[in-house]
C-alpha positions as CSV (number, residue, x, y, z in Angstrom):
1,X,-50.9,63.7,-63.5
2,X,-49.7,64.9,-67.0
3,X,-50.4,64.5,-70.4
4,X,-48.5,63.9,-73.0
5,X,-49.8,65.6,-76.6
6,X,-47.6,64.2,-79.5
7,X,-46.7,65.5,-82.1
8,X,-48.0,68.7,-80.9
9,X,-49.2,70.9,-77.7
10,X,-53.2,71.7,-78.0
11,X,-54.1,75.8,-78.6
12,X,-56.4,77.5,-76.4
13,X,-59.0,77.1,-78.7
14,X,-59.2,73.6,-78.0
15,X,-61.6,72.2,-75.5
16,X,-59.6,70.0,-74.1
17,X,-57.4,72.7,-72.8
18,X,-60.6,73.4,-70.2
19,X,-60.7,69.7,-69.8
20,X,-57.1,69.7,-68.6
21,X,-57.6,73.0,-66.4
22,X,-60.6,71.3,-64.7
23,X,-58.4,68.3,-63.8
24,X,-55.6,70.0,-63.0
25,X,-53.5,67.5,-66.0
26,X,-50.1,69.2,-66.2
27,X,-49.2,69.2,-69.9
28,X,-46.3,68.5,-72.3
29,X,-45.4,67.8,-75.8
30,X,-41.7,66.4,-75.1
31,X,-41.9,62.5,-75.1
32,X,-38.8,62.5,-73.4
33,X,-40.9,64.0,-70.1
34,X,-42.6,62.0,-67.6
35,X,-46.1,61.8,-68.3
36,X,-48.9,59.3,-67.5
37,X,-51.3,59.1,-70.7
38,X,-50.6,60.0,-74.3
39,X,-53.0,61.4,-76.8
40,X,-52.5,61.7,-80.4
41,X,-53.0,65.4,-81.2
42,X,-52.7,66.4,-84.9
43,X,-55.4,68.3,-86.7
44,X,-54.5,67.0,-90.3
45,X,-56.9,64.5,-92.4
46,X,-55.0,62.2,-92.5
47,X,-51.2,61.6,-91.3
48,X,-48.9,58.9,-90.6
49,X,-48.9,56.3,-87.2
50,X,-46.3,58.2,-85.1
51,X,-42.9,55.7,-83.8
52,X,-43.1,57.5,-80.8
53,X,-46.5,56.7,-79.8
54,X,-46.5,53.1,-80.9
55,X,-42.8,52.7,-78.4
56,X,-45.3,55.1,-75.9
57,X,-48.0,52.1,-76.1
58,X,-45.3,49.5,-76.2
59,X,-44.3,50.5,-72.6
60,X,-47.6,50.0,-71.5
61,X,-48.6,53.6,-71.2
62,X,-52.0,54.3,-72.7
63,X,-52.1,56.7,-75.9
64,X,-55.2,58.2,-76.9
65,X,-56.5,58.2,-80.6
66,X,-53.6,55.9,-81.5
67,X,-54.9,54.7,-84.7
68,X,-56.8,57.5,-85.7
69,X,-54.7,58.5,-88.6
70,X,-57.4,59.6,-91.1
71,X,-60.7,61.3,-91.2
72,X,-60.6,62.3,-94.9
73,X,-64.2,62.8,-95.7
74,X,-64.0,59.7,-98.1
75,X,-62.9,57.5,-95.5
76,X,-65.0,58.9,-93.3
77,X,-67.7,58.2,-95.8
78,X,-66.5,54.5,-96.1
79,X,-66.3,54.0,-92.5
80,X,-70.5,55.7,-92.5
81,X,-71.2,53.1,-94.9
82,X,-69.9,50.5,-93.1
83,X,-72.5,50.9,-90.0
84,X,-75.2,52.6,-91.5
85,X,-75.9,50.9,-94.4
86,X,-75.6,53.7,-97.1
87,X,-73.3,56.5,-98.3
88,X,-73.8,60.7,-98.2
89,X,-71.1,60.9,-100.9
90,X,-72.0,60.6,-104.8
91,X,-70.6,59.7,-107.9
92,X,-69.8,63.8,-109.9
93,X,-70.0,61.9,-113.4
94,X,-72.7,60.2,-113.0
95,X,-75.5,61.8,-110.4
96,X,-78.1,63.9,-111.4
97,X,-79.1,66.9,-109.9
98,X,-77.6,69.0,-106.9
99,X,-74.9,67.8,-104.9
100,X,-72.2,69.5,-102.5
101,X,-68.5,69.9,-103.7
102,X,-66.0,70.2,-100.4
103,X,-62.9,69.4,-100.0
104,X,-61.7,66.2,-98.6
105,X,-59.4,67.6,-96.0
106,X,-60.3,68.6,-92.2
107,X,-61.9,71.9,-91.5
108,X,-61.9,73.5,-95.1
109,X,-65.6,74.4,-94.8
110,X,-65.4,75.3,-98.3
111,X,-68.6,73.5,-99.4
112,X,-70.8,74.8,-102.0
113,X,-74.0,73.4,-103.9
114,X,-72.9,72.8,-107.9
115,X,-75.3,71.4,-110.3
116,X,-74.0,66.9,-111.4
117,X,-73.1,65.4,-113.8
118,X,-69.7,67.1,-114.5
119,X,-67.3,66.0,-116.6
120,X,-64.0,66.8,-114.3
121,X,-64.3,66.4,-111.0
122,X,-62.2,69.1,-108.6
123,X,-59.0,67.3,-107.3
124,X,-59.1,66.2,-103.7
125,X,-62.9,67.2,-103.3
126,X,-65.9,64.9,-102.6
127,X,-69.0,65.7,-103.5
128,X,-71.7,65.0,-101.2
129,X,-75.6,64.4,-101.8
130,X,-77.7,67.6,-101.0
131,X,-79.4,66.6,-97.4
132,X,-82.0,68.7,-96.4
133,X,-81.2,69.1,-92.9
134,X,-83.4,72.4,-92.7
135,X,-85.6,73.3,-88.7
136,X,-87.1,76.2,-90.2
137,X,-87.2,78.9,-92.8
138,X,-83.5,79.6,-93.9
139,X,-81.8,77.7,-90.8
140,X,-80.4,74.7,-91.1
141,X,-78.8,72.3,-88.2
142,X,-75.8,70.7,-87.5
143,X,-76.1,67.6,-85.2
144,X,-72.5,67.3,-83.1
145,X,-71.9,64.3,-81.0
146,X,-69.0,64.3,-78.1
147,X,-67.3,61.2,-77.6
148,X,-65.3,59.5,-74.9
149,X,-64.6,56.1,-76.0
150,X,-68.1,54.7,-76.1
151,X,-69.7,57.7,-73.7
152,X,-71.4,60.2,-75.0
153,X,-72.1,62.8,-72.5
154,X,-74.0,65.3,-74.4
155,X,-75.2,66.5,-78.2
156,X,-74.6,70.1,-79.8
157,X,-77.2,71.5,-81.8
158,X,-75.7,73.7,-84.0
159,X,-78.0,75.7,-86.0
160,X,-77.0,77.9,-89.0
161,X,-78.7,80.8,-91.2
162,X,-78.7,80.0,-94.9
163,X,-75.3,82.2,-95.3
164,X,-73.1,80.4,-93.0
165,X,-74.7,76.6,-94.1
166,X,-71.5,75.2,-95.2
167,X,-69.4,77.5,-92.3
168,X,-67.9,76.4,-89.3
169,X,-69.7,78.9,-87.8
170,X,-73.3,78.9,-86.0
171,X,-75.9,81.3,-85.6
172,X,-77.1,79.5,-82.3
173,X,-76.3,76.7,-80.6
174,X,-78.1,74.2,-77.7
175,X,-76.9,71.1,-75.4
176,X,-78.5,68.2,-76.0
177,X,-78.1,65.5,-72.7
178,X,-78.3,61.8,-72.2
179,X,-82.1,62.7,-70.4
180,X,-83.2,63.7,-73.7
181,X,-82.0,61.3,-76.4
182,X,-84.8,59.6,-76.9
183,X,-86.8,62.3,-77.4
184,X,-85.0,63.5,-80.1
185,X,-83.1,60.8,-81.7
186,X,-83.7,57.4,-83.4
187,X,-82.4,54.6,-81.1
188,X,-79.9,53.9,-83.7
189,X,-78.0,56.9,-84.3
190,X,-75.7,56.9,-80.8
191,X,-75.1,53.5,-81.3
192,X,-73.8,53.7,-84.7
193,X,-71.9,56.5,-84.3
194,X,-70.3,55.1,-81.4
195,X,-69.1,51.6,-83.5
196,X,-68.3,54.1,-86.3
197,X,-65.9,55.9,-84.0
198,X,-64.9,52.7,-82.8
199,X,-64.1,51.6,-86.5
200,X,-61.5,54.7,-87.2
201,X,-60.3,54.4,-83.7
202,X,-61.3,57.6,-82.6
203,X,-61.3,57.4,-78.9
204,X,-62.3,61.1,-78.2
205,X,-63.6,63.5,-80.2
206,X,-66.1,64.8,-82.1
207,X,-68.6,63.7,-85.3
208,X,-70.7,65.8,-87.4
209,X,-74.1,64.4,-88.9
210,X,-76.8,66.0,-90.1
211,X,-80.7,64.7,-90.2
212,X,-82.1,64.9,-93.6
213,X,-85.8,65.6,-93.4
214,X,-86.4,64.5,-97.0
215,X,-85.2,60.7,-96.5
216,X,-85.2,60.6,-92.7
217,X,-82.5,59.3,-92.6
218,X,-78.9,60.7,-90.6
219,X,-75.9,61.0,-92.4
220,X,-71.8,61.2,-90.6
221,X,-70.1,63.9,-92.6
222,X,-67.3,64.4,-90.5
223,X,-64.8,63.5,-87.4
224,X,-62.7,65.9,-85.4
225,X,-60.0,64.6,-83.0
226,X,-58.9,68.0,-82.5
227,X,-61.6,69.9,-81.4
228,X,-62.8,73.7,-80.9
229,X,-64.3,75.4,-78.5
230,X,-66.1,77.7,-80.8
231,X,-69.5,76.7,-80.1
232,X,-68.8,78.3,-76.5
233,X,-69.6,81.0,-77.5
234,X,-73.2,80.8,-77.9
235,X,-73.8,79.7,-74.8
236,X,-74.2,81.5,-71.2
237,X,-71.1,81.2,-68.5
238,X,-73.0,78.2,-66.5
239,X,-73.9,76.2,-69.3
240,X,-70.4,76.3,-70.7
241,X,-69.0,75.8,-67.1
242,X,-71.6,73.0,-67.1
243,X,-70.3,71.6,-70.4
244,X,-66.7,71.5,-69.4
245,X,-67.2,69.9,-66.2
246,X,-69.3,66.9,-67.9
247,X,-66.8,66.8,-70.7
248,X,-64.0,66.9,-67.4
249,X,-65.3,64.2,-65.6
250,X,-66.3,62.2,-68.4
251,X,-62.6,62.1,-69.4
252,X,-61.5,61.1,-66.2
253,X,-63.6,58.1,-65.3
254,X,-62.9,56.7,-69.4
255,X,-59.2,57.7,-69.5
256,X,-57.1,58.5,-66.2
């Protein structure tokens, strides 16, 4: 089988190169090439609905993230809202007290605490309430949830020391499975961020919340269609070969 990536081929850095390896999915970028699945790969916040994927659909060939256009931070933010109830972002003229100013485009991870009310707000930048999503002294954690339609085969832990809080990177990093969701979750929060994946018709990839310990209360920050293999790294050779063979066959028994 092949798979088509359009409007670009993925890097190596992407996980979803392993998932192809795994499965043995040849893969092109030319939609002129025979292929059998399509997936919309472009790492930008927010772009245009591609002609090419909507004739690709037409013909009755199934396209991957086909209306996931945009995960701006404000529409991811409005999209939050609408399933949870309530917003992480704030009003910069109007807020008192600490809040987070990042920018509204994917993967910046420029974020950095500023004291509200101001009376210009930075162009293109949300600013986001301060959630204390601390585990212990100095180190703070990340919750990622995977996605495959409305699977979700595992949970990162990402956990960060003060320095790299607002980083894409992570000072240590654990798999959360299906086995253990209850423990640490409320029965709400795979639920909701499944319909919120379903409402900006992300059909694999990646969301970002964090667990504020002030408010209880979780909060989506971000989606990633496009997603790393970064947090690889922090783990030993059989648990990442264990990772990519879940992510693998998860893929194949929602998509091929």
């Amino acid at each position: 089988m092949k798979l088509l990536f359009y409007p670009r081929g993925p890097q190596k850095k992407n996980k979803i190169k392993q998932i192809c390896n795994y499965l043995n999915l040849g893969i092109t970028n030319d939609p002129q090439d025979e292929f059998d699945i399509a997936i919309n790969w472009r790492g930008a916040a927010w772009h245009p609905r591609w002609p090419e994927l909507d004739v690709i659909s037409q013909a009755g060939i199934r396209v991957i993230n086909h209306f996931c256009t945009n995960v701006k931070k404000d529409y991811v933010d409005e999209a939050f809202k609408a399933e949870f109830g309530y917003s992480s972002l704030v009003d910069p003229l109007s807020y008192n007290g600490h809040a987070v100013q990042k920018s509204n485009r994917q993967a910046a991870h420029d974020g950095r605490i500023i004291e509200l009310p101001i009376s210009k707000p930075k162009p293109d930048h949300v600013y986001q309430r301060l959630i204390n999503n601390k585990v212990e002294e100095d180190t703070y954690r990340d919750i990622r949830v995977v996605i495959f339609n409305d699977k979700v085969p595992m949970v990162f832990f990402k956990n960060k020391d003060v320095s790299i809080r607002f980083s894409g990177q992570s000072s240590s990093a654990h798999v959360i499975w299906p086995s253990e969701f209850d423990y640490f979750f409320g029965p709400d929060l795979i639920p909701g961020v499944v319909r919120f994946c379903k409402r900006i018709g992300m059909d694999y990839g990646e969301v970002d919340v964090l667990y504020c310990r002030d408010s209880r209360r979780y909060y989506i920050i971000d989606a990633n269609k496009t997603t790393g293999n970064g947090v690889f790294t922090m783990f030993t050779h059989k648990v990442r070969n264990k990772v990519i063979e879940v992510m693998a066959e998860t893929f194949k028994k929602e998509f091929l």
